[in-house]
C-alpha positions in Angstrom: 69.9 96.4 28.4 67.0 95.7 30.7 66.2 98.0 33.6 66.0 98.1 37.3 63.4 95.4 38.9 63.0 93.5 41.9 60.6 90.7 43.1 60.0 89.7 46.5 61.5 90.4 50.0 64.8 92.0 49.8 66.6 93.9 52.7 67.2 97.4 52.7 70.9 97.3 52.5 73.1 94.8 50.6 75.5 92.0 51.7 74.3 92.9 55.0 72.1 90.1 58.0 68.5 89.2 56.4 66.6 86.7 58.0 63.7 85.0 57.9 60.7 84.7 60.3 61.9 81.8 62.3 65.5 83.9 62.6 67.6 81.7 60.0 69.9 84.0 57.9 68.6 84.2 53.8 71.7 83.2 51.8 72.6 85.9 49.2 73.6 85.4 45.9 75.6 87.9 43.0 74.8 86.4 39.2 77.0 89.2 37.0 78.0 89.4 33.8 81.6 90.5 32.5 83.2 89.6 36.3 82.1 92.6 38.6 81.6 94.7 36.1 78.3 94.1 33.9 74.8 93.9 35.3 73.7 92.1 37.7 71.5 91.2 40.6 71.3 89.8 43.9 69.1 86.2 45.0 68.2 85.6 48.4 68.2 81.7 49.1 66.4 79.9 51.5 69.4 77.4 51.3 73.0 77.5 50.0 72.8 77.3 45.9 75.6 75.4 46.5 74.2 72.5 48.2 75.1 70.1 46.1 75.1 66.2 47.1 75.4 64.4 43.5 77.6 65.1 40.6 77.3 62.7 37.5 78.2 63.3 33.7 75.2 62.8 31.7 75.9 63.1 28.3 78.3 64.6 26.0 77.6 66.9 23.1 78.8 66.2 20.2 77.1 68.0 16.9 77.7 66.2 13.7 78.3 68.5 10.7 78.6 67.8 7.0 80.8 67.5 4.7 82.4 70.7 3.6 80.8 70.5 0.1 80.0 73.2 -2.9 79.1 76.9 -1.3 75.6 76.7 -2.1 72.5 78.9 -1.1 70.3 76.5 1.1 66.5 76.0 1.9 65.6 73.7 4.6 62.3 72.7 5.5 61.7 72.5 8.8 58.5 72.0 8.9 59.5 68.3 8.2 61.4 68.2 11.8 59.9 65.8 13.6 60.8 65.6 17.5 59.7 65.5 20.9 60.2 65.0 24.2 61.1 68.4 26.8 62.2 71.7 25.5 65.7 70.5 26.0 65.6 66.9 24.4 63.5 68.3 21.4 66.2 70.1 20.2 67.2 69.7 16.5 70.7 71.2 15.9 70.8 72.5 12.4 74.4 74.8 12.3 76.6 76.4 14.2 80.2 78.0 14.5 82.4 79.2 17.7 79.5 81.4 18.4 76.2 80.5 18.0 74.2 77.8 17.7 70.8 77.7 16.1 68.3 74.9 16.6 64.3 74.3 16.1 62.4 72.4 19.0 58.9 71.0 19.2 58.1 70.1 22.7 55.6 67.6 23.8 56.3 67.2 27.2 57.5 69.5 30.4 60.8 69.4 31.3 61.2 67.2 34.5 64.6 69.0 36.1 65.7 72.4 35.4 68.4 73.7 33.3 71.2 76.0 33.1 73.4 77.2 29.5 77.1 78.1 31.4 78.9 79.4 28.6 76.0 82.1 27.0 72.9 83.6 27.0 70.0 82.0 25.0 66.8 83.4 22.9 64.2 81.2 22.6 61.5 82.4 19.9 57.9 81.0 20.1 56.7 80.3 16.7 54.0 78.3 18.0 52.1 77.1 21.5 52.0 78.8 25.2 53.3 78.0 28.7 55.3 78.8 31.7 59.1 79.6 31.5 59.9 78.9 35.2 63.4 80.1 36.9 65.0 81.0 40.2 63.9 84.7 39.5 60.1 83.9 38.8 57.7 82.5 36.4 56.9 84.1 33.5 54.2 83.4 30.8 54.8 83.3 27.2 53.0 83.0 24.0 53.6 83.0 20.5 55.8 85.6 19.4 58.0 85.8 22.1 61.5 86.3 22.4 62.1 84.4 25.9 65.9 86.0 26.4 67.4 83.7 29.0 70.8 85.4 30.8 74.0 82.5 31.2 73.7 80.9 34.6 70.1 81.4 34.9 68.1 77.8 36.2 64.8 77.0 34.1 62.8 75.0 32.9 59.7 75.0 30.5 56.3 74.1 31.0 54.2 74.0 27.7 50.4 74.3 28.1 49.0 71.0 27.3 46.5 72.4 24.9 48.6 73.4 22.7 51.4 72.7 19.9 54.9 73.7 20.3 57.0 75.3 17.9 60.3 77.0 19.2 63.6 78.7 17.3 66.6 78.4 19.7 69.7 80.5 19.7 72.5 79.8 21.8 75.5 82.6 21.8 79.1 82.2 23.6 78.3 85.6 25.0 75.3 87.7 25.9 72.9 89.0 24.1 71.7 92.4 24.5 69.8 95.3 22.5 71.9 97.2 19.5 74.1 99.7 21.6 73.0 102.1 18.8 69.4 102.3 20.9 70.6 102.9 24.0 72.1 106.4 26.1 74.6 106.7 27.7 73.0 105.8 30.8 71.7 102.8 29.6 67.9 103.8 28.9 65.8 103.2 24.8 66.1 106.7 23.1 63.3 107.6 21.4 64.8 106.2 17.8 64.6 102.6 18.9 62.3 100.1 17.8 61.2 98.7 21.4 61.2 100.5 24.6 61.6 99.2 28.4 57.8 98.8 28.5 57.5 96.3 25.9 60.1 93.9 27.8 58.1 91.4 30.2 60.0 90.7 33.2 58.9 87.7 35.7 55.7 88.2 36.8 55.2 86.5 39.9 58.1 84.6 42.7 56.6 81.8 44.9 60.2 80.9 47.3 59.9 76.8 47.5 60.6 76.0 50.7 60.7 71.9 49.9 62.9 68.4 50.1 63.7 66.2 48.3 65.7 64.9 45.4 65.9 68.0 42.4 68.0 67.7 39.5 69.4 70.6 37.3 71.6 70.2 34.5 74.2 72.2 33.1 75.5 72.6 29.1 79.0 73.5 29.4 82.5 72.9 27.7 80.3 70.1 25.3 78.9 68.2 27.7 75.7 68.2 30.7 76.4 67.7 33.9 73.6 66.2 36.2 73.4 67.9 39.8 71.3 66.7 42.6 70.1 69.0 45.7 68.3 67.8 48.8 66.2 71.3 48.5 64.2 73.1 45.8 66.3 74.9 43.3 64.1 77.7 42.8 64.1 78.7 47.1 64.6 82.8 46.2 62.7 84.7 48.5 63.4 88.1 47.0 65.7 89.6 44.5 66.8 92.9 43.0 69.1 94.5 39.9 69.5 94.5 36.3 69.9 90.5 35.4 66.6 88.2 34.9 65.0 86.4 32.3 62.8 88.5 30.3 60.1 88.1 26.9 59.8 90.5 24.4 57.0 89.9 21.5 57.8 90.1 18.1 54.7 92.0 17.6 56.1 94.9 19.7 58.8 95.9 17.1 58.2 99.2 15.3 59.6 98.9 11.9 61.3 101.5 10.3 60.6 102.4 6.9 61.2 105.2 4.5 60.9 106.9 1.1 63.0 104.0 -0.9 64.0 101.0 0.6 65.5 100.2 4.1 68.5 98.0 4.7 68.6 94.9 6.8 70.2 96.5 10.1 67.0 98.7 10.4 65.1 95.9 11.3 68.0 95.0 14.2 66.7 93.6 17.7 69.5 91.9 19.5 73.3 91.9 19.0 75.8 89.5 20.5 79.3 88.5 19.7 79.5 87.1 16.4 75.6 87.3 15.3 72.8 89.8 15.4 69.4 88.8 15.2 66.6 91.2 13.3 62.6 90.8 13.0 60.9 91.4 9.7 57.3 92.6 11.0 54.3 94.2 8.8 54.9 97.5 7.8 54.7 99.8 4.8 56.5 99.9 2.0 58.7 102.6 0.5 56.8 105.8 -0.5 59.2 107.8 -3.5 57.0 107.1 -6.4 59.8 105.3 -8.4 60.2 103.0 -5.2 60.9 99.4 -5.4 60.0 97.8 -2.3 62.0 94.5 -2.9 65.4 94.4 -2.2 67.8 94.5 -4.2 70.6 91.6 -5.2 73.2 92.1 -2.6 76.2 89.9 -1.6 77.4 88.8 1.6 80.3 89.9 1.6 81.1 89.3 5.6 77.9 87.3 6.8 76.1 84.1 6.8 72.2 85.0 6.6 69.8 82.8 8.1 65.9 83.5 7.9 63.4 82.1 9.5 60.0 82.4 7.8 57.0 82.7 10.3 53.8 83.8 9.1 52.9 85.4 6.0 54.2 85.8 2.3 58.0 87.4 1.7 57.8 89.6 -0.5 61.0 88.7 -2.4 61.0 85.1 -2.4 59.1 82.2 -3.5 58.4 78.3 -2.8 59.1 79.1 0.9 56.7 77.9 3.2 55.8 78.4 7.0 58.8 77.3 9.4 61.1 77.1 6.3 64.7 78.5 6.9 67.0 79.5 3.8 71.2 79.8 4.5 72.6 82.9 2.2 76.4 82.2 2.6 79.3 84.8 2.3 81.0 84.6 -0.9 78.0 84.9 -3.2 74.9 87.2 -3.8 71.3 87.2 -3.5 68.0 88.8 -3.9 64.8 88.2 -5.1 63.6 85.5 -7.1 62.4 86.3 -10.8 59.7 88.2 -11.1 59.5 89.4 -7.6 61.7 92.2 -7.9 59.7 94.3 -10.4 56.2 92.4 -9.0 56.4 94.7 -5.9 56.0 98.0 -7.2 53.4 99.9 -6.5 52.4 97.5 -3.4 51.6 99.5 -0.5 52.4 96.9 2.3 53.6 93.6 3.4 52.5 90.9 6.1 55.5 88.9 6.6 56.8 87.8 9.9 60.6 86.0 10.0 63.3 86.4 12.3 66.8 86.8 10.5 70.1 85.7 12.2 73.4 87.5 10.7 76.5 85.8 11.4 80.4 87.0 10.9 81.9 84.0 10.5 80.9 80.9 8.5 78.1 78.5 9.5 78.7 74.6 9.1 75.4 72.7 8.3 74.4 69.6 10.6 73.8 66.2 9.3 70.3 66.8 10.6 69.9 70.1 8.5 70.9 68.0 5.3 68.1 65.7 5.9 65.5 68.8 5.4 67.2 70.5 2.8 65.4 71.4 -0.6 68.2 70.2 -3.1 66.8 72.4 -6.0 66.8 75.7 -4.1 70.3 77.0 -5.3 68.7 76.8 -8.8 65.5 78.9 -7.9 66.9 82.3 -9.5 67.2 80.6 -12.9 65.1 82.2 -15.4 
């Protein structure tokens, strides 16, 4: 739940005349969630945002999965993903069900047009490189670490700093995304139990109105395909605008873990929840204190979850032969834990260094034919004595 904010020149009352300077009436805008009744705020156009002069289908979507095969643990090395090209066209789709995608993305160049996801919200997380994510609400910086949490029906596009390589994890939902409600009141604010807090969430920083002609093209991802729009004026023309609903960043680094006398399940490490998925960030911390501790997990089965982990920085403590970028696929239906010799190797270690970002979801994943190309075939055997 993010909190009240407002950039820019608003008027004092809602859905009531605002003009500007030279008299012309600002054209106000309501992006809600959950029809009328979720958050939401109101955009104050220099022009209609419906202004539209050109339609035109630009491509279809179509992911291709693979063969339904032997349930298997998997290991894919990502690190071996080659793309480029903008934030959008960089996109590697590795799985996916009704509810979530999950994708990694290496961009090399800006995005030309700007871009708008109809039928979700998205988190982008910034394994690697800097730059501008730009929308109709402002631009906001962002650097490794970040969680860029991008509301349905916002416009954007990303500007990666030129200096630097880029190295993104994308996760599309069919819903919104949102903080656990367990860390919220009833009013809507952190209690003092959760892991983050309003003041670690980075709203847009600065809103520069674009008051220009032309020919501007967003596109729009919905019902598997993107749809091309063209507008004689600048897409991003808000002069002011005010309420609960914007783009925001929140760093990886900024998650308090919670830890305890013996060890700490997964949902204690919980950051967003959504329909169908949760997503969790395994940060430094200390490890369990009882003096009969074992700070590895322990073999557990999924019985109603698909776990996917990314591996960031760092060495996990309960697994080997994993490498930076790498991302292993626990399925439902059989168990897991720590490779051999990990389990009783971490007693009596005091702390760990690890960085990954976990993805939970309740239905079954199916693999893409671009996730089989990165897979480590020998992984499912990697608990053998």
């Amino acid at each position: 739940m993010t909190y009240y904010y407002r950039l820019g020149t608003i008027p004092h009352k809602r859905h009531t005349q605002f003009r500007a300077s030279n008299g012309s009436l600002y054209h106000e805008e309501l992006m809600g969630i959950r029809g009328f009744t979720g958050i939401q705020s109101l955009l104050y156009h220099l022009y209609p945002p419906t202004q539209v002069y050109k339609v035109f289908l630009e491509q279809t979507i179509a992911l291709e999965f693979e063969d339904v095969g032997a349930l298997r643990h998997r290991h894919l090395r990502t690190q071996k993903a080659l793309s480029e090209g903008d934030a959008i066209a960089s996109r590697i789709p590795l799985m996916a069900n009704g509810e979530v995608c999950i994708s990694v993305a290496q961009p090399t160049e800006p995005m030309s047009y700007w871009y708008r996801f109809a039928h979700g919200d998205e988190v982008i997380f910034i394994h690697e490189g800097s730059g501008l994510l730009e929308s109709q609400y402002g631009e906001l910086h962002y650097h490794p670490g970040d969680y860029l949490v991008i509301p349905t029906g916002v416009i954007w596009r990303i500007l990666p700093d030129s200096s630097t390589a880029q190295r993104m994890l994308v996760i599309e939902a069919q819903g919104h995304i949102e903080p656990p409600a367990r860390y919220l009141n009833r009013y809507g604010q952190f209690l003092e139990h959760a892991p983050y807090s309003e003041r670690d969430l980075r709203p847009p920083e600065t809103l520069t109105p674009h008051d220009e002609m032309g020919e501007f093209e967003v596109r729009v991802k919905a019902r598997d395909r993107i749809t091309t729009y063209l507008y004689h004026h600048h897409p991003l023309d808000v002069a002011g605008w005010d309420g609960y609903l914007y783009p925001y960043a929140f760093n990886i680094a900024d998650f308090e873990p919670v830890t305890g006398r013996i060890h700490q399940p997964p949902p204690v490490h919980q950051t967003f929840e959504a329909p169908g998925f949760v997503i969790c960030s395994f940060v430094p911390r200390l490890f369990d204190y009882h003096p009969l501790a074992i700070p590895a997990p322990y073999n557990h089965s999924n019985v109603d979850s698909d776990e996917v982990l990314y591996y960031v920085e760092g060495n996990f403590m309960s697994r080997k032969g994993i490498e930076r970028s790498s991302m292993t696929v626990h399925p439902n239906g059989i168990p897991h834990g720590p490779h051999p010799g990990m389990y009783e190797g971490s007693i009596g270690k005091e702390r760990t260094d690890e960085l990954a970002v976990m993805i939970d979801t309740f239905r079954p994943l199916k693999l893409t034919r671009q996730a089989v190309e990165l897979e480590d075939m020998q992984y499912p055997y990697s608990w053998a004595a």
